[in-house]
C-alpha positions, -999 to +999 in steps of 0.1 A: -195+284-522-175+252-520-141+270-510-121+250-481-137+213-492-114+189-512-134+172-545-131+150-568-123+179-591-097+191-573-080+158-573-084+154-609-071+190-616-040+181-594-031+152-615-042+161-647-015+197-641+013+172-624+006+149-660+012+181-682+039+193-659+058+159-665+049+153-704+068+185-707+099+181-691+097+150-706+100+162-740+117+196-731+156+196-733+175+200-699+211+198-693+222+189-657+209+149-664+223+140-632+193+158-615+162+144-635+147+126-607+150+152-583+132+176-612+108+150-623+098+147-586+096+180-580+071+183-610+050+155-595+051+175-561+043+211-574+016+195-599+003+170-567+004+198-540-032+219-559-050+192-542-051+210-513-056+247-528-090+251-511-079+241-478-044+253-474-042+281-504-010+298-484+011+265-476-002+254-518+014+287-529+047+283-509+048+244-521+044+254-557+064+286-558+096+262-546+089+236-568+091+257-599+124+276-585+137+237-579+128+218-614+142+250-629+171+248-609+178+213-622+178+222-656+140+215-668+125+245-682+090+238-675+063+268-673+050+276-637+018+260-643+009+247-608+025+280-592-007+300-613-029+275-601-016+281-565-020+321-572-054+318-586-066+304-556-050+321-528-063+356-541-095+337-544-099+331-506-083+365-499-051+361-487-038+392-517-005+407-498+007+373-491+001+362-529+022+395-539+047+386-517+055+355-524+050+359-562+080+391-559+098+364-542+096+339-568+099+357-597+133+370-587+140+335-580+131+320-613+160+336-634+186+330-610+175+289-607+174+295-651+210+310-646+225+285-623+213+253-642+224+267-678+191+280-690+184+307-710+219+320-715+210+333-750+206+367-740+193+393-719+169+408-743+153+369-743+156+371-704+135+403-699+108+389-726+103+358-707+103+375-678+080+399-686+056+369-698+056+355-668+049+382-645+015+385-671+001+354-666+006+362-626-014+391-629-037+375-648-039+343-625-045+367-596-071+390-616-096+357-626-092+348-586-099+383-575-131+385-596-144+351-586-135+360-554-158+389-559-184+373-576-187+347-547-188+382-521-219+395-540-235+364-545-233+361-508-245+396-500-272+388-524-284+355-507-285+376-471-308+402-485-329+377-498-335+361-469-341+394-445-366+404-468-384+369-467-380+375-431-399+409-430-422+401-452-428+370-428-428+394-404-451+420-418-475+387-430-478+373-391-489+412-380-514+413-404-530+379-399-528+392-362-550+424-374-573+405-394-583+377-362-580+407-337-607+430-359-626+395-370-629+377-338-619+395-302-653+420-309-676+387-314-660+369-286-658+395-266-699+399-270-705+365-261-686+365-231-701+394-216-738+385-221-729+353-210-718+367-177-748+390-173-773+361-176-754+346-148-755+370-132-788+383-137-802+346-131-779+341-096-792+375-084-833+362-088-820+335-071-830+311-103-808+281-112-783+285-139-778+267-166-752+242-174-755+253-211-748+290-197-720+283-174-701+264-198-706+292-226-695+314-196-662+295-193-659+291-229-660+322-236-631+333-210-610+306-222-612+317-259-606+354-252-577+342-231-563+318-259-571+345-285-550+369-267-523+342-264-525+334-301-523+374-313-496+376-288-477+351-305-483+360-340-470+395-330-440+380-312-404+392-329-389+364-311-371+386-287-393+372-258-380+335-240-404+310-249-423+290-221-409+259-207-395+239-177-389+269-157-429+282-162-442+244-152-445+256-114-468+288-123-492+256-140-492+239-111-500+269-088-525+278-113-541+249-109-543+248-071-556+284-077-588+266-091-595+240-060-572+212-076-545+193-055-517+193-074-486+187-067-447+189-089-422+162-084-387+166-106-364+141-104-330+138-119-303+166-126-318+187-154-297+187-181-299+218-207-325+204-233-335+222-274-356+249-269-386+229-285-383+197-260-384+229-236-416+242-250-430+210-256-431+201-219-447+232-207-473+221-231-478+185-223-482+196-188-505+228-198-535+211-219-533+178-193-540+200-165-564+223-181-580+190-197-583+179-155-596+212-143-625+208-171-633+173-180-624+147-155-639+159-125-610+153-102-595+163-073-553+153-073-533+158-099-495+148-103-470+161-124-438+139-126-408+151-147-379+126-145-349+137-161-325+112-176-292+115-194-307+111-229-347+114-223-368+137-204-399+121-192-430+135-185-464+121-165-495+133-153-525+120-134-551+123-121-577+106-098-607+115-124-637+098-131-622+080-161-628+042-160-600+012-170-606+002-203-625+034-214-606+045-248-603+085-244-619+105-267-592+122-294-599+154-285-579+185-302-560+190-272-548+156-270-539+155-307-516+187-306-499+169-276-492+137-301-484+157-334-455+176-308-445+145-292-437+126-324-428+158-343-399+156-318-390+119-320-407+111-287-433+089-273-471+096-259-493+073-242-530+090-228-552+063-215-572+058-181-551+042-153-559+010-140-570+021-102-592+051-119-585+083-134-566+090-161-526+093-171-506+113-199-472+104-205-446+110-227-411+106-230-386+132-254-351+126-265-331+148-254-305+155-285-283+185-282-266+180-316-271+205-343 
């Protein structure tokens, strides 16, 4: 709520209270002339010192509750104005036994420093009036900080609930788009995979050839059910599960040897602890260009380079694929997601065919751990 920062309302509040403070001792009638400057300083301080309320509300009340004893002391009798100022705000940030402390201690000060510089001496009943007076507008200084103080607490409280119920709400939304694709989709998908695989099967067992068309609905269909089950997994996620990244890029690569695909992991450099979406982004980048490999290029290497630097992390992949120099690659969605993460992230990504044949994805992520 602002509390703790210096503005340029504080400043002006400083000077325009150390102004008043001095206008009236100006003007008031004191009698020990031989300390003016030490009171009018000590005016300027105890005014000056509220600059700092926010930040330093305890050392503020201290600096103002001596400055009032002092200027009284040498004869100016000037209303505590900076030491309510000083109260106000160190109720407001919390610190109340301190305030009452040092307000007991000041108000049994202030009549003595009245008595010792000639002040007042018209009577007692005068005294207890004034003194009286005083310890009202402290209570009422500490009463406006107490309630802002409280205001601020609620308003706080109130900002907290609103933002857990956006977040269940959030919540209960992702489980119920997760119901809807689940109840929509897994049933249809799971229908075309299956007779896929049984005219496969039925057509390999009559010893006819298979289609290309078939097969490739065949895989299709295993990779959607698979990427369907990722996605509701995912939407149903609470975030309590660790994300894929770096430390998953080996299970890719063993994957894809799984499938009849040389591949191979080189990591260079001491990894350095990288933002969990650089993290996730590599696991990605090295996800689709491998699973683009295994489907499109027809190859059989594949090399996965991570090289990590100081203030980059640097990822490569080839391949030894049947795509020609010069060819442009076709934008497919795969590659697209790749770029929109890549530059989301402030980073680089080239995907072209390499010069000696076959095809390279590279990109390059900053690596910025500052918040």
């Amino acid at each position: 709520m602002g509390r703790g920062r210096f503005g340029v309302g504080d400043g002006a509040i400083a000077v325009g209270v150390a102004a008043t403070l001095l206008i009236t001792g100006v003007s008031g009638r004191h009698t020990a002339t031989h300390l003016d400057l030490l009171g009018y300083a000590l005016l300027t301080a105890g005014g000056l010192a509220l600059a700092a309320r926010r930040r330093a509300p305890l050392p503020v009340l201290a600096v103002t509750g001596l400055c009032a004893v002092g200027y009284q002391a040498a004869g100016f009798d000037v209303p505590a104005v900076a030491y309510l100022f000083a109260v106000y705000a160190a109720v407001r940030a919390g610190h109340r036994f301190a305030t009452v402390v040092v307000s007991v201690a000041v108000l049994a000060a202030l009549p003595l420093a009245a008595l010792a510089s000639g002040l007042h001496d018209t009577g007692e009943a005068f005294a207890r009036a004034r003194g009286a007076l005083e310890l009202a507008w402290l209570i009422a200084a500490g009463a406006a900080g107490e309630a802002l103080r409280q205001a601020e607490r609620r308003a706080d409280e109130a900002e907290r609930t609103r933002e857990e119920t956006a977040r269940r709400r959030a919540d209960e939304e992702r489980l119920r788009i997760a119901r809807e694709l689940h109840d929509a989709l897994t049933h249809q998908i799971s229908v075309i995979k299956v007779q896929a695989e049984v005219a496969v099967h039925v057509a390999r067992k009559r010893g006819e050839q298979v289609p290309e068309a078939l097969l490739a609905i065949q895989e299709a269909g295993r990779e959607a059910t698979r990427e369907l089950r990722a996605t509701l997994q995912a939407l149903r996620d609470d975030d309590t599960a660790p994300p894929r990244g770096l430390d998953h890029v080996p299970e890719l690569v063993e994957r894809a040897r799984a499938i009849g695909l040389d591949a191979t992991l080189t990591i260079e450099g001491r990894r350095p602890e990288v933002p969990a979406a650089v993290d996730r982004t590599v696991y990605r980048i090295v996800q689709e260009s491998l699973t683009n490999i295994a489907r499109h290029a027809d190859a059989a290497t594949a090399a996965v380079r991570i090289d990590c630097r100081p203030d980059t992390l640097a990822v490569r992949v080839d391949d030894d694929g049947k795509a020609a120099p010069g060819a442009a690659p076709v934008p497919g969605v795969g590659l697209l997601g790749m770029r929109e993460r890549v530059t989301a992230l402030g980073g680089r990504l080239r995907a072209a065919p390499r010069d000696g044949g076959g095809f390279t994805v590279q990109a390059e992520l900053p690596v910025d751990r500052t918040p």
